[in-house]
N, CA, C and O atoms as a GROMACS GRO file, in nm:
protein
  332
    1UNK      N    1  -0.603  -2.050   6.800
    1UNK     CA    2  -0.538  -2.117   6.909
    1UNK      C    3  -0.438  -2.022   6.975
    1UNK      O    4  -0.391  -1.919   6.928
    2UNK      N    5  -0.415  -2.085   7.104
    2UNK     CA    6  -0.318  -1.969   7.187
    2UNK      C    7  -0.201  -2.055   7.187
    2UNK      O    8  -0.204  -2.175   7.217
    3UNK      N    9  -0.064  -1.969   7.140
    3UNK     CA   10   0.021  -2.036   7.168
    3UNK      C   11   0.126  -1.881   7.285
    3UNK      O   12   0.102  -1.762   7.306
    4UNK      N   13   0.269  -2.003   7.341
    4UNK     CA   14   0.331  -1.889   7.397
    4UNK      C   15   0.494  -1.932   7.317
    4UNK      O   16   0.532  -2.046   7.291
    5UNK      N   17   0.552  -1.835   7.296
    5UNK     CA   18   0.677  -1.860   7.210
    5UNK      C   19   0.774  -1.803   7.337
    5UNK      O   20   0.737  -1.702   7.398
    6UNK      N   21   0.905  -1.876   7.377
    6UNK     CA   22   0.965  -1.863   7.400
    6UNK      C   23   1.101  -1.836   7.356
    6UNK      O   24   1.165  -1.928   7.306
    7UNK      N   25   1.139  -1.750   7.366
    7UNK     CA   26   1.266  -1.657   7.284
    7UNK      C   27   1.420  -1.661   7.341
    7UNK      O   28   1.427  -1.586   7.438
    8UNK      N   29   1.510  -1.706   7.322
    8UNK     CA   30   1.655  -1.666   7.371
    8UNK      C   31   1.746  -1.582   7.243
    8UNK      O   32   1.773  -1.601   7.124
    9UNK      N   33   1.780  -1.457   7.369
    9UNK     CA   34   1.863  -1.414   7.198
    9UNK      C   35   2.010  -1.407   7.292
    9UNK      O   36   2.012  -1.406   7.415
   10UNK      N   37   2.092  -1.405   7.233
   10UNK     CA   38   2.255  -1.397   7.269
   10UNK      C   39   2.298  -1.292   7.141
   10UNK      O   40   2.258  -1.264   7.028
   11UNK      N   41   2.430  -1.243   7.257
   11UNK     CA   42   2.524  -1.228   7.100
   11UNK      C   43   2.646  -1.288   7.042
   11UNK      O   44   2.728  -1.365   7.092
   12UNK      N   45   2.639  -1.243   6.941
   12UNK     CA   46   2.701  -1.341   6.799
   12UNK      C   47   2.810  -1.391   6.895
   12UNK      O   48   2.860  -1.317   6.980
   13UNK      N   49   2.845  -1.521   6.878
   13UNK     CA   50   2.996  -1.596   6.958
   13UNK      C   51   3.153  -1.464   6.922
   13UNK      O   52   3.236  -1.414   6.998
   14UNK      N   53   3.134  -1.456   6.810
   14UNK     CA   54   3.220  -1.346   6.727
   14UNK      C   55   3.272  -1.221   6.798
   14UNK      O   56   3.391  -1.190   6.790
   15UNK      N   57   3.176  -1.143   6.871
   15UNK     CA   58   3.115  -1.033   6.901
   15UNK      C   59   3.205  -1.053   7.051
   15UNK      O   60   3.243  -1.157   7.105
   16UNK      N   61   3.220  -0.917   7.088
   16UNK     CA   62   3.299  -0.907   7.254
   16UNK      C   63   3.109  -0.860   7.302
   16UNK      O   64   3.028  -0.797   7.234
   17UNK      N   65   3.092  -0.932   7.469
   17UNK     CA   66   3.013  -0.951   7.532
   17UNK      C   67   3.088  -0.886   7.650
   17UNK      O   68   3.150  -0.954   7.731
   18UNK      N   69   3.078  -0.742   7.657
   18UNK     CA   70   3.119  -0.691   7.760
   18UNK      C   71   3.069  -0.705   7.908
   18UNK      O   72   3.131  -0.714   8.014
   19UNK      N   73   2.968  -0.703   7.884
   19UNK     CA   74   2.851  -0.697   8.003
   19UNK      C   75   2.896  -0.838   8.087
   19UNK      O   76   2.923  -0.835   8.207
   20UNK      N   77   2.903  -0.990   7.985
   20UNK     CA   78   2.977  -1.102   8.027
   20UNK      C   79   3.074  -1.070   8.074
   20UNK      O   80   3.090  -1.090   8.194
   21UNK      N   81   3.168  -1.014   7.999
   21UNK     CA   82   3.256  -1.014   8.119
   21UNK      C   83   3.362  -0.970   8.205
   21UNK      O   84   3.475  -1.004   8.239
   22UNK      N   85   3.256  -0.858   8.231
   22UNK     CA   86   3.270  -0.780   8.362
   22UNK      C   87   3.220  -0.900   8.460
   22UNK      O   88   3.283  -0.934   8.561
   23UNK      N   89   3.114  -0.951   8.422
   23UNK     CA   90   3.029  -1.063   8.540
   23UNK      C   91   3.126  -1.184   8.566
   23UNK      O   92   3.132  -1.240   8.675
   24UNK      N   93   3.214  -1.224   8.440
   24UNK     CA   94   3.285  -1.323   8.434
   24UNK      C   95   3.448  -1.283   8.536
   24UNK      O   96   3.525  -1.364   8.588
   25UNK      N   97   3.455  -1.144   8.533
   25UNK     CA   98   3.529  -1.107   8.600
   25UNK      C   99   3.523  -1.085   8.783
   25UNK      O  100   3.614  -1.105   8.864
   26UNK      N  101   3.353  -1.026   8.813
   26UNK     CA  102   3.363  -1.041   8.887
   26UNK      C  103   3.362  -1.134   8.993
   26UNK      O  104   3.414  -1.122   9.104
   27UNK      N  105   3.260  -1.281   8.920
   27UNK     CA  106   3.300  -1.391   8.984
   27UNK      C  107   3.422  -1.470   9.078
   27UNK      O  108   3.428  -1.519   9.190
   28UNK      N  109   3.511  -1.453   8.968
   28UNK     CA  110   3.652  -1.450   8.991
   28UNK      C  111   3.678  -1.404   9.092
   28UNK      O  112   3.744  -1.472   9.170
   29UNK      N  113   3.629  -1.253   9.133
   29UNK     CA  114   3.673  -1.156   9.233
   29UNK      C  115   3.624  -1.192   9.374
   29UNK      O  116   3.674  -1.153   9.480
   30UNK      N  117   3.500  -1.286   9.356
   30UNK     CA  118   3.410  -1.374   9.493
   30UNK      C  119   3.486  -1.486   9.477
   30UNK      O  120   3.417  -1.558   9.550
   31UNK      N  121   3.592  -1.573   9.431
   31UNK     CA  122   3.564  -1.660   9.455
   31UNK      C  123   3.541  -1.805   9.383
   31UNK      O  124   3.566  -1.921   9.415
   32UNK      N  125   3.469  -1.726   9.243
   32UNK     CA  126   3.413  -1.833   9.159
   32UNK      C  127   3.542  -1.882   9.070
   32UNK      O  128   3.534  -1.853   8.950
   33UNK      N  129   3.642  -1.940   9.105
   33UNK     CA  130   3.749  -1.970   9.018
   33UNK      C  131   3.725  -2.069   8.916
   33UNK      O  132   3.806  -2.064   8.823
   34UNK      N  133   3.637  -2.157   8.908
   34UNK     CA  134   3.643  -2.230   8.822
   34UNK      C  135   3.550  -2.158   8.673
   34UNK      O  136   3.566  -2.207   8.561
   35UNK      N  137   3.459  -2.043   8.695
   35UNK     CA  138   3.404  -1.965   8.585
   35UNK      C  139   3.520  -1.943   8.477
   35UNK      O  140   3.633  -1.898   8.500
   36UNK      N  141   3.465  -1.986   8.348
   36UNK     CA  142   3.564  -1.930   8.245
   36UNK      C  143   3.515  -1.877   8.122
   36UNK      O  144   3.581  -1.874   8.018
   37UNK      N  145   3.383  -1.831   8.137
   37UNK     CA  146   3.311  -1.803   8.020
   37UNK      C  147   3.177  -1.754   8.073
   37UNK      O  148   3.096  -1.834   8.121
   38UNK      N  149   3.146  -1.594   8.065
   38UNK     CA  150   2.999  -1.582   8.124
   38UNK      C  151   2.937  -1.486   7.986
   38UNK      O  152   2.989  -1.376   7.968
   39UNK      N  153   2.862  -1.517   7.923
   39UNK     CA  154   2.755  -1.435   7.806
   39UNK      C  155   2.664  -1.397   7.906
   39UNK      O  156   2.661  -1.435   8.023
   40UNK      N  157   2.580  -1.309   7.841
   40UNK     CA  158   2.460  -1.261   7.874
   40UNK      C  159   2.416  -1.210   7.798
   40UNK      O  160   2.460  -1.120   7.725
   41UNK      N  161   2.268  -1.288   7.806
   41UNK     CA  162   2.156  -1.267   7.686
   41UNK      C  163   2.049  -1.238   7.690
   41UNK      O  164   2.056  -1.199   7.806
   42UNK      N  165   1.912  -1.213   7.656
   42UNK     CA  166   1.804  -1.174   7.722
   42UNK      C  167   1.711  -1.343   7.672
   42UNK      O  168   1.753  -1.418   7.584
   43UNK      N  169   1.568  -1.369   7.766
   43UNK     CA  170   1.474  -1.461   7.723
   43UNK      C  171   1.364  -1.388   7.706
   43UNK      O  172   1.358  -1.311   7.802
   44UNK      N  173   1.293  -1.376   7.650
   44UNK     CA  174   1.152  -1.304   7.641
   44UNK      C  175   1.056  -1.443   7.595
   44UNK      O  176   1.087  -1.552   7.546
   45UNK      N  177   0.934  -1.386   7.633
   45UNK     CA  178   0.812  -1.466   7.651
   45UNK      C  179   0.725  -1.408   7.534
   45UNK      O  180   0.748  -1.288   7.514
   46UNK      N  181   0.653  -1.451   7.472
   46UNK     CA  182   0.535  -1.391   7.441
   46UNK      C  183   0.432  -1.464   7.409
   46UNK      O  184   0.453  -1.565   7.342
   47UNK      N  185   0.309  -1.436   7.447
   47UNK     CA  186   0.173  -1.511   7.412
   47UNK      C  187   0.085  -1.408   7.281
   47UNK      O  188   0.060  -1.290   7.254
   48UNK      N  189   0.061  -1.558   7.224
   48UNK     CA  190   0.000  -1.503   7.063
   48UNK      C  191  -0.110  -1.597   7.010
   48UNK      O  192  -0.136  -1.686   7.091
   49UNK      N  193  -0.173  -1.599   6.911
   49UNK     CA  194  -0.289  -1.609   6.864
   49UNK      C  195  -0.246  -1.638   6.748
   49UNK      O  196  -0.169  -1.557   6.697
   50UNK      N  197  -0.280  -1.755   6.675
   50UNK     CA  198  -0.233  -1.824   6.557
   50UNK      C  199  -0.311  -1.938   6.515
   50UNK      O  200  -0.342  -2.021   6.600
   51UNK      N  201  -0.354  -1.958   6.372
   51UNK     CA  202  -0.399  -2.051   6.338
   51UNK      C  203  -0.413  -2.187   6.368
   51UNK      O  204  -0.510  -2.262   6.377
   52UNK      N  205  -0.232  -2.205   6.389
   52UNK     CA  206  -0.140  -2.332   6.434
   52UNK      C  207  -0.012  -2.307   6.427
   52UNK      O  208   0.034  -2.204   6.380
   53UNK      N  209   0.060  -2.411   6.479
   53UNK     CA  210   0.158  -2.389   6.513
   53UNK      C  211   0.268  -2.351   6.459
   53UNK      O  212   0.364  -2.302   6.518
   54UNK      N  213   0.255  -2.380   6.315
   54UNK     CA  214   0.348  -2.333   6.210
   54UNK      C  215   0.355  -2.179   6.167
   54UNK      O  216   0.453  -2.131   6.111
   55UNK      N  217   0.213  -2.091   6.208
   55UNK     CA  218   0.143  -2.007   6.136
   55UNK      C  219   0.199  -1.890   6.249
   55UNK      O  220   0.204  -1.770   6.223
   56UNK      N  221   0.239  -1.950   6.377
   56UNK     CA  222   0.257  -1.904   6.518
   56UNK      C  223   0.429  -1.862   6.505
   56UNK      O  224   0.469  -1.745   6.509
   57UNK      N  225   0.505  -1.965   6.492
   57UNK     CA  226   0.630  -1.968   6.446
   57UNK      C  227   0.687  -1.855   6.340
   57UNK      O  228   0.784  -1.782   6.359
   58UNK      N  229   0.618  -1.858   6.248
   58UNK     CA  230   0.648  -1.727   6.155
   58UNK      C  231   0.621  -1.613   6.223
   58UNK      O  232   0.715  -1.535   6.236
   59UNK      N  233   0.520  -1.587   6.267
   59UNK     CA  234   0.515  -1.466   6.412
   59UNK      C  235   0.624  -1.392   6.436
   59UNK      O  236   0.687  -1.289   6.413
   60UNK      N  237   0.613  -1.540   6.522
   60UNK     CA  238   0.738  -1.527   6.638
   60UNK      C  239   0.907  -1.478   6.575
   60UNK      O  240   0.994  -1.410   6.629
   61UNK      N  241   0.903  -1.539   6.451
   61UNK     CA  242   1.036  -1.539   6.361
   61UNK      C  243   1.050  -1.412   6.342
   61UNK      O  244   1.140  -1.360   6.410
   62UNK      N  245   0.973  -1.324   6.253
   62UNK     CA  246   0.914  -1.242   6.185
   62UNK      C  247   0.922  -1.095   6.330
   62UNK      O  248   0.937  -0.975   6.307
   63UNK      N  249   0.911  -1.142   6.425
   63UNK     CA  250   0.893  -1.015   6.540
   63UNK      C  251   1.049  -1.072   6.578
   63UNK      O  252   1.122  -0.976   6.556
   64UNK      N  253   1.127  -1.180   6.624
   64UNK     CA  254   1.260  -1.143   6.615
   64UNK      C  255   1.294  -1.083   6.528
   64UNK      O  256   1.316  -0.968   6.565
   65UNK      N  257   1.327  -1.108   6.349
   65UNK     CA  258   1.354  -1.041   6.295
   65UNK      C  259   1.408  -0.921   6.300
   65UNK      O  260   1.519  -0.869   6.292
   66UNK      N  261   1.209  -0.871   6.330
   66UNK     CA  262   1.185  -0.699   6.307
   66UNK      C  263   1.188  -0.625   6.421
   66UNK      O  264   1.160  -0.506   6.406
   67UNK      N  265   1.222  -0.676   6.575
   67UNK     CA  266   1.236  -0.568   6.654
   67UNK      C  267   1.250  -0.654   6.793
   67UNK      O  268   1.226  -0.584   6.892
   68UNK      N  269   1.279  -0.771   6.820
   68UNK     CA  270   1.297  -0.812   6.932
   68UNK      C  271   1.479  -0.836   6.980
   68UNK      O  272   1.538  -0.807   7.084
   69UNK      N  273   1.531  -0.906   6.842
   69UNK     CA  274   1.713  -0.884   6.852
   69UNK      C  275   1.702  -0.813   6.712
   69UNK      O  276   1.612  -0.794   6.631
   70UNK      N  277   1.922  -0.760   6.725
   70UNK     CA  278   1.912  -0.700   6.646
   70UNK      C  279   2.014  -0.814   6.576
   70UNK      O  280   2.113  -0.845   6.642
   71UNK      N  281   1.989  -0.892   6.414
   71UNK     CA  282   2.019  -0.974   6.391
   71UNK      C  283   2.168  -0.980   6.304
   71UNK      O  284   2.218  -1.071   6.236
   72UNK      N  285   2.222  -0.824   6.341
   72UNK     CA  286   2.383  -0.797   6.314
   72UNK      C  287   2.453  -0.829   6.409
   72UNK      O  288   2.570  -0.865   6.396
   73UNK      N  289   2.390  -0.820   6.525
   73UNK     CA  290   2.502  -0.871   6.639
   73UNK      C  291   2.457  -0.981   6.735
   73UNK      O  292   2.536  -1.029   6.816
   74UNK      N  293   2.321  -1.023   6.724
   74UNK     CA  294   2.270  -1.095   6.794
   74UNK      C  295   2.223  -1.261   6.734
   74UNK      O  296   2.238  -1.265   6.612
   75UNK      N  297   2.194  -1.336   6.767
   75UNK     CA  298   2.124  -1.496   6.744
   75UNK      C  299   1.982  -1.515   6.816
   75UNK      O  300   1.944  -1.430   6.896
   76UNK      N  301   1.939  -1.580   6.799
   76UNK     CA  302   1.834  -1.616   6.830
   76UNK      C  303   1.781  -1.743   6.842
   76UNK      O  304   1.844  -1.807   6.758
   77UNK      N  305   1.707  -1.816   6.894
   77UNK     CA  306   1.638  -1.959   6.933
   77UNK      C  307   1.478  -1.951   6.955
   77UNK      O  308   1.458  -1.840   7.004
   78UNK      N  309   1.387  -2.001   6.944
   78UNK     CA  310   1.273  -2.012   7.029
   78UNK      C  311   1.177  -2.155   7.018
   78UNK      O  312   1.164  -2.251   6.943
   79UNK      N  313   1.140  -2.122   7.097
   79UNK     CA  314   1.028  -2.280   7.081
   79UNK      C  315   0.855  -2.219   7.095
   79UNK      O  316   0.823  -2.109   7.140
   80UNK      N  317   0.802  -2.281   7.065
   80UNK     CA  318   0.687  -2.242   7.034
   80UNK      C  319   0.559  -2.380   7.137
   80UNK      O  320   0.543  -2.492   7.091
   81UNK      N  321   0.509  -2.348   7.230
   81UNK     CA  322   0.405  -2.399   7.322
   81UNK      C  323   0.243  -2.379   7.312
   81UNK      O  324   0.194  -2.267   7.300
   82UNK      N  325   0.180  -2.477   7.318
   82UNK     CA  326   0.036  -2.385   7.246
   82UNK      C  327  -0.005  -2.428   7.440
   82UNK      O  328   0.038  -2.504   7.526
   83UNK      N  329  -0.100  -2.337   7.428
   83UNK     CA  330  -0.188  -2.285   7.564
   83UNK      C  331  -0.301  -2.332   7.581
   83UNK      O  332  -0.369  -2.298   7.678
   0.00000   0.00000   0.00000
Protein backbone atom coordinates (compact mmCIF):
# COMPACT_ATOMS: atom_id res chain seq x y z
CA UNK A 1 0.00 0.00 0.00
CA UNK A 2 0.99 3.66 -0.63
CA UNK A 3 1.01 5.75 2.12
CA UNK A 4 2.29 9.66 2.44
CA UNK A 5 3.72 10.67 5.97
CA UNK A 6 3.66 14.00 6.86
CA UNK A 7 6.47 15.39 9.06
CA UNK A 8 6.83 18.65 11.33
CA UNK A 9 10.06 19.03 13.07
CA UNK A 10 10.72 22.22 15.38
CA UNK A 11 13.27 22.97 17.80
CA UNK A 12 13.38 21.86 21.30
CA UNK A 13 11.05 24.79 23.24
CA UNK A 14 14.46 24.84 25.47
CA UNK A 15 16.73 25.70 22.63
CA UNK A 16 17.24 29.64 21.34
CA UNK A 17 15.52 29.69 17.72
CA UNK A 18 17.50 32.31 16.21
CA UNK A 19 16.27 32.27 12.81
CA UNK A 20 12.62 32.92 14.87
CA UNK A 21 13.68 35.56 16.00
CA UNK A 22 15.21 37.65 13.84
CA UNK A 23 11.61 37.05 11.93
CA UNK A 24 9.92 37.76 15.26
CA UNK A 25 11.91 40.83 15.27
CA UNK A 26 11.43 41.86 12.09
CA UNK A 27 7.74 41.82 12.16
CA UNK A 28 7.79 44.21 14.82
CA UNK A 29 9.90 46.38 12.52
CA UNK A 30 6.64 46.29 9.73
CA UNK A 31 4.33 46.79 11.99
CA UNK A 32 3.28 43.44 13.31
CA UNK A 33 2.99 44.57 17.02
CA UNK A 34 0.91 42.18 18.33
CA UNK A 35 3.65 39.08 17.24
CA UNK A 36 5.24 37.71 20.38
CA UNK A 37 6.63 34.47 19.56
CA UNK A 38 7.86 33.32 15.98
CA UNK A 39 9.72 29.50 15.73
CA UNK A 40 10.63 28.15 12.64
CA UNK A 41 10.57 24.71 11.67
CA UNK A 42 10.72 22.68 8.62
CA UNK A 43 7.43 20.18 7.19
CA UNK A 44 8.58 17.55 4.89
CA UNK A 45 6.42 15.17 2.93
CA UNK A 46 7.23 11.83 2.01
CA UNK A 47 5.54 9.05 -0.01
CA UNK A 48 6.30 5.34 0.91
CA UNK A 49 5.35 1.83 0.42
CA UNK A 50 4.30 -0.23 3.42
CA UNK A 51 2.49 -3.16 4.33
CA UNK A 52 0.04 -0.97 6.49
CA UNK A 53 -0.19 1.57 8.31
CA UNK A 54 1.53 0.70 11.37
CA UNK A 55 4.45 -0.92 9.31
CA UNK A 56 4.54 2.73 7.42
CA UNK A 57 4.80 4.67 10.74
CA UNK A 58 7.93 2.90 11.89
CA UNK A 59 9.42 4.12 8.50
CA UNK A 60 8.60 7.22 8.89
CA UNK A 61 9.81 7.21 12.78
CA UNK A 62 12.89 5.37 12.04
CA UNK A 63 13.98 8.03 8.95
CA UNK A 64 13.21 10.94 11.52
CA UNK A 65 15.25 9.34 13.85
CA UNK A 66 18.13 8.60 11.46
CA UNK A 67 18.47 11.60 9.25
CA UNK A 68 15.49 13.82 8.75
CA UNK A 69 15.78 15.98 12.45
CA UNK A 70 18.45 16.00 14.56
CA UNK A 71 16.79 14.60 17.78
CA UNK A 72 19.32 16.68 20.29
CA UNK A 73 17.90 19.79 19.36
CA UNK A 74 14.95 19.14 17.46
CA UNK A 75 11.06 17.40 18.02
CA UNK A 76 9.16 15.96 15.81
CA UNK A 77 5.29 15.06 14.87
CA UNK A 78 3.86 13.24 11.85
CA UNK A 79 0.75 11.71 10.64
CA UNK A 80 0.64 9.10 8.37
CA UNK A 81 -2.16 9.15 5.08
CA UNK A 82 -2.46 6.10 2.87
CA UNK A 83 -2.83 7.00 -1.03
Amino acid sequence: MKYIGKINIMPLKALLDPQGKAVNQNMENIGFKTVSDVRIGKHIEIKLEADDKKHAEELVNEACKKILSNVVMESYEFTIEEI
